[in-house]
GUBA-290466 format. One line per field, with one value per residue (C-alpha): residue in one letter; residue number from 0; x, y, z. Coordinates in steps of 0.2 Angstrom, whole numbers, plus 5000, padded with zeros to 4 digits. Layout:
<titis>
lodren	A|...
nuba	NUM|...
px	X|...
py	Y|...
pz	Z|...
</titis>
This chain:
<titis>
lodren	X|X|X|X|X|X|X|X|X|X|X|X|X|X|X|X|X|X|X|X|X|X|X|X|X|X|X|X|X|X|X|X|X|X|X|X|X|X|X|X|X|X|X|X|X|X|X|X|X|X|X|X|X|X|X|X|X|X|X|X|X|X|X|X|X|X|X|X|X|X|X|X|X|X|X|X|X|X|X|X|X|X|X|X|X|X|X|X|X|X|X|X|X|X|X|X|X|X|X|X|X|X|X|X|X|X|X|X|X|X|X|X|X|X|X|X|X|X|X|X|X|X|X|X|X|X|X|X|X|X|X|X|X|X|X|X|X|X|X|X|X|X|X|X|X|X|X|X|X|X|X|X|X|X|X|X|X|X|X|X|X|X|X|X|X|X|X|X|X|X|X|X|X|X|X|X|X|X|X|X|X|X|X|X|X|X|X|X|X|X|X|X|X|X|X|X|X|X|X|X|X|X|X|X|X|X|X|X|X|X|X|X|X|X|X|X|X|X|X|X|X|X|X|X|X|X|X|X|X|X|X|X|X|X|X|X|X|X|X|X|X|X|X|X|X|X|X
nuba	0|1|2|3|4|5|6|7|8|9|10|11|12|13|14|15|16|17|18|19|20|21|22|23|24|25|26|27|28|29|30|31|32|33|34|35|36|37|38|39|40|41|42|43|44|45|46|47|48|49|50|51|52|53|54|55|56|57|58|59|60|61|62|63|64|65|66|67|68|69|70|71|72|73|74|75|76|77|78|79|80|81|82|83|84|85|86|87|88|89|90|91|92|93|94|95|96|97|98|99|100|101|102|103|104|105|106|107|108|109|110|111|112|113|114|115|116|117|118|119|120|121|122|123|124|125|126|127|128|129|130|131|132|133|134|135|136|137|138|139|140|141|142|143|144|145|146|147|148|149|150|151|152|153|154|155|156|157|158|159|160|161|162|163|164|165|166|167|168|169|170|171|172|173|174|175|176|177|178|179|180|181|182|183|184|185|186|187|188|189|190|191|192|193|194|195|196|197|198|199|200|201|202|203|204|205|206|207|208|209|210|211|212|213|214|215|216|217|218|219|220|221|222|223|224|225|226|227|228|229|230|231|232|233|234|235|236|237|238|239|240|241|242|243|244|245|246
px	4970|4967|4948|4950|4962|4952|4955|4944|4945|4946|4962|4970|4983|4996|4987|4972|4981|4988|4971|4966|4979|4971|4981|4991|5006|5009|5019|5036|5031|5040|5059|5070|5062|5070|5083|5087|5104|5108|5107|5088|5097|5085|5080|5083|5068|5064|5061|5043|5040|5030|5012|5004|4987|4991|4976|4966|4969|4959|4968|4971|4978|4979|4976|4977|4977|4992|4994|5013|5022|5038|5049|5059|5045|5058|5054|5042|5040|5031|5048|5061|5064|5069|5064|5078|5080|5090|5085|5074|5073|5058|5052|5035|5030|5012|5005|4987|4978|4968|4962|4972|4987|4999|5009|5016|5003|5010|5001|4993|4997|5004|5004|5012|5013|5019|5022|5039|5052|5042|5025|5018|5008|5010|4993|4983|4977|4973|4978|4996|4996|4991|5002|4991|4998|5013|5018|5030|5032|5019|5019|5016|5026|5016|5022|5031|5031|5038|5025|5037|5035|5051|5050|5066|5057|5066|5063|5047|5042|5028|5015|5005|4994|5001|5017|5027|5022|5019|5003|5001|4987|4986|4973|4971|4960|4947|4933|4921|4930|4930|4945|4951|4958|4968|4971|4985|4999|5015|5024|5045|5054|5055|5073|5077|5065|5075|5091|5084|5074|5085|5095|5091|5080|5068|5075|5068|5052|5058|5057|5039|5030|5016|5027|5019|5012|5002|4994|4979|4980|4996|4987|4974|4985|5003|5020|5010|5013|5030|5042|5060|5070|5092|5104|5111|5123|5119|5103|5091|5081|5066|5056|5036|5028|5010|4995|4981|4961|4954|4937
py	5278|5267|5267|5284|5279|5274|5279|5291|5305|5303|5295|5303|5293|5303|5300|5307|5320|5325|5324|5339|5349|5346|5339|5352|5340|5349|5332|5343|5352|5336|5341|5334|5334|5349|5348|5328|5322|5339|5342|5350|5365|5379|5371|5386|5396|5394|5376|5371|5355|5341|5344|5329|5328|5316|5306|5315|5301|5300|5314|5301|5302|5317|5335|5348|5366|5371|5386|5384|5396|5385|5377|5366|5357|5345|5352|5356|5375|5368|5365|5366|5350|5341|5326|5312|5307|5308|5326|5327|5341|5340|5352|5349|5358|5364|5369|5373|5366|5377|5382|5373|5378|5370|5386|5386|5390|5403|5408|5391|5386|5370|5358|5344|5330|5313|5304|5303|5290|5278|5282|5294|5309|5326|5334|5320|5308|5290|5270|5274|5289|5308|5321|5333|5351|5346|5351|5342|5338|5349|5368|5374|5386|5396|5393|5404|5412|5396|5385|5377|5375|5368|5360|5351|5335|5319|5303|5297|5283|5269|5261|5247|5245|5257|5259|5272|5289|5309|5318|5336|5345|5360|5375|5389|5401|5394|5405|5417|5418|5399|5389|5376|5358|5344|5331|5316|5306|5302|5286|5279|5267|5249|5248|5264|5263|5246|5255|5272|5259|5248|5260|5271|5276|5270|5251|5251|5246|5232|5230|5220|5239|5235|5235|5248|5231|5229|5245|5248|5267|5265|5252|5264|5277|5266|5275|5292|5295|5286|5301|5303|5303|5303|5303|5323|5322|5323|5315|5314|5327|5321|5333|5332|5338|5340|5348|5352|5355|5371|5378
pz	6063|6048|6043|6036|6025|6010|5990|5986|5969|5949|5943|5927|5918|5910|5893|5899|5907|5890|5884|5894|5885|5869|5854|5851|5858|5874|5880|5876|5894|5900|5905|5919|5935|5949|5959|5960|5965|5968|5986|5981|5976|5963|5945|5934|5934|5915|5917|5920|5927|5920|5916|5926|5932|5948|5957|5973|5990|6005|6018|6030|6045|6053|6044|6057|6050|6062|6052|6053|6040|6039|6027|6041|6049|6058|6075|6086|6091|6107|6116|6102|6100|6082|6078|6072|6057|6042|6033|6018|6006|5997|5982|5976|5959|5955|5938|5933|5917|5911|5893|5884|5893|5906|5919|5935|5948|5961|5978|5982|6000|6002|6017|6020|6036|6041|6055|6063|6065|6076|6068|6078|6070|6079|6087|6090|6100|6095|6104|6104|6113|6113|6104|6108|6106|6098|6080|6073|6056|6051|6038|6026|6011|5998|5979|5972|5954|5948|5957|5967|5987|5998|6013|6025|6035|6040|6029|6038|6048|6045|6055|6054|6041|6029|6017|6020|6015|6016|6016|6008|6004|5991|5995|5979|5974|5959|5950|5958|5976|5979|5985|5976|5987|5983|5992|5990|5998|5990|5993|5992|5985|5996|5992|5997|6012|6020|6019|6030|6041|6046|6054|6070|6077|6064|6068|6085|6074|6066|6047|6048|6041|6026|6005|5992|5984|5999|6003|5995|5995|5985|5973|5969|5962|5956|5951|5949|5966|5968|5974|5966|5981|5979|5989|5997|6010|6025|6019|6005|5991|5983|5971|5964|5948|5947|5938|5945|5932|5943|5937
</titis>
């Protein structure tokens, strides 16, 4: 499961980020990031999110292109089910960088996947078992006009040998008919992980899972990738800003 798991892409700081955008001072794109503390409910429409070019990751463990138009991905349309866990309402905002300019992007396809509460991955089959033909915490959501894409999950699980974190994938259309593809993971807090892990079902594991300090995914990339997660009853909201250079 793990061997795939390796850094690859370019990382851009924020500063060299900005440096794409020329030196007209575009830093001022930078206002308060969408829909935290507030139960993910919709950041006004006239505020753009900040213009950050964020570090491409290895896919990892597993991409299947289950083709599943969904925003809840908590169950699995096999058999109904829902998998447990405390909800997560998760917005992730993309722009483009392009020409000198920073706007939402709308119409790029966004898929995102993680494994469940005990740290099984949906629609594979690996040592701990097969999932084949399950499809559980898997889809996708198109950006709208603003560039954002929502999704409801359940805080996720951890395995061995990684930290804990979500896998999304962004697919959009690039110059002369070719499809633009960005690849990356994003990663939570350890405080705010211990408190969601060492209740059920995700205790059943134990609290022995691998710290962001320790996973050498996460060291490749640092904060850039940390989610902003907050507490909204019955669960949690996190929301994501990034930029992505598309020729």
């Amino acid at each position: 499961m793990h061997d795939d798991d390796r850094p690859i892409g370019r990382l851009l700081t924020r500063r060299k980020a900005l440096g794409l955008l020329g030196a007209g001072g575009l830093a001022a794109l930078t206002l308060s990031p969408l829909g935290r503390g507030q139960g993910g409910g919709r950041a006004a429409a006239a505020e753009p999110g900040p213009c950050v070019a964020r570090p491409a990751l290895t896919e990892g463990p597993y991409f299947v292109d289950a083709k599943l138009d969904r925003s809840d991905i908590r169950s699995d349309p096999s058999d109904g089910s829902v998998k447990p866990g405390p909800p997560l309402r998760l917005a992730l905002r993309v722009s483009r960088l392009a020409a000198g300019t920073c706007a939402p992007l709308p119409g790029a396809t966004v898929d995102v996947w993680h494994c469940d509460a005990l740290g099984a991955y949906s629609g594979v089959s690996d040592p701990g078992g097969s999932t084949v033909g399950k499809k559980f915490l898997r889809g996708y959501q198109v950006t709208d006009a603003d560039g954002l894409a929502r999704f409801t999950t359940i805080y996720p699980g951890a395995y061995p040998g990684r930290a804990v974190h979500i896998h999304f994938k962004i697919r959009s259309a690039a110059g002369g008919g070719r499809l633009h593809e960005f690849t990356s993971q994003l990663f939570f807090d350890d405080g705010l992980t211990d408190q969601v892990h060492a209740q059920p079902p995700y205790a059943t594991q134990g609290q022995s899972r691998l710290r962001n300090a320790r996973d050498s995914i996460y060291r490749s990339a640092g904060a850039q990738l940390a989610l902003a997660v907050a507490p909204a009853a019955p669960g949690y909201a996190g929301s994501f800003d990034l930029a992505l250079q598309i020729g």
